[in-house]
N, C-alpha and C positions, 0 to 999 in steps of 0.2 A: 554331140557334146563330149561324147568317152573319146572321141580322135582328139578332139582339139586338145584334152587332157593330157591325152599319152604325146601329142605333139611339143603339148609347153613342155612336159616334164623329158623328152627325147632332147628338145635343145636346151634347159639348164643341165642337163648330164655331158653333152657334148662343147659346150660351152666350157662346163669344171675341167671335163680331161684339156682343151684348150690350155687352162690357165695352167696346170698342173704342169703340162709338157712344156709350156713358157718358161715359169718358174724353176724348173728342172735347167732347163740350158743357161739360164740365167747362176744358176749355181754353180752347173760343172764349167763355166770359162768360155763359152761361144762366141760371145761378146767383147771378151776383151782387148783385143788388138785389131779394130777394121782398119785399119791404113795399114799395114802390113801385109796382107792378103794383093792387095792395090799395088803396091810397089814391087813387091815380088814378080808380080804377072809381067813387070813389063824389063825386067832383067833377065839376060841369057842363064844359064846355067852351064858352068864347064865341062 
């Protein structure tokens, strides 16, 4: 019964840092331009 404890309580901790490192890239700008990434790949460069 103590594993299964330290079990639930290992994936609500990893679970949080999840949202946290989500929420984080969601802030600094990760997201904001996916079709640019897309287009670029398929144009040379000089």
């Amino acid at each position: 019964m103590n594993a299964m404890l330290g079990l639930i309580l290992l994936s609500l901790v990893l679970g949080g840092a999840g949202l946290v490192v989500f929420l984080w890239s969601l802030r600094s700008g990760q997201y904001d331009d996916l079709q640019g990434a897309a287009h670029r790949i398929l144009h040379d460069d000089p």
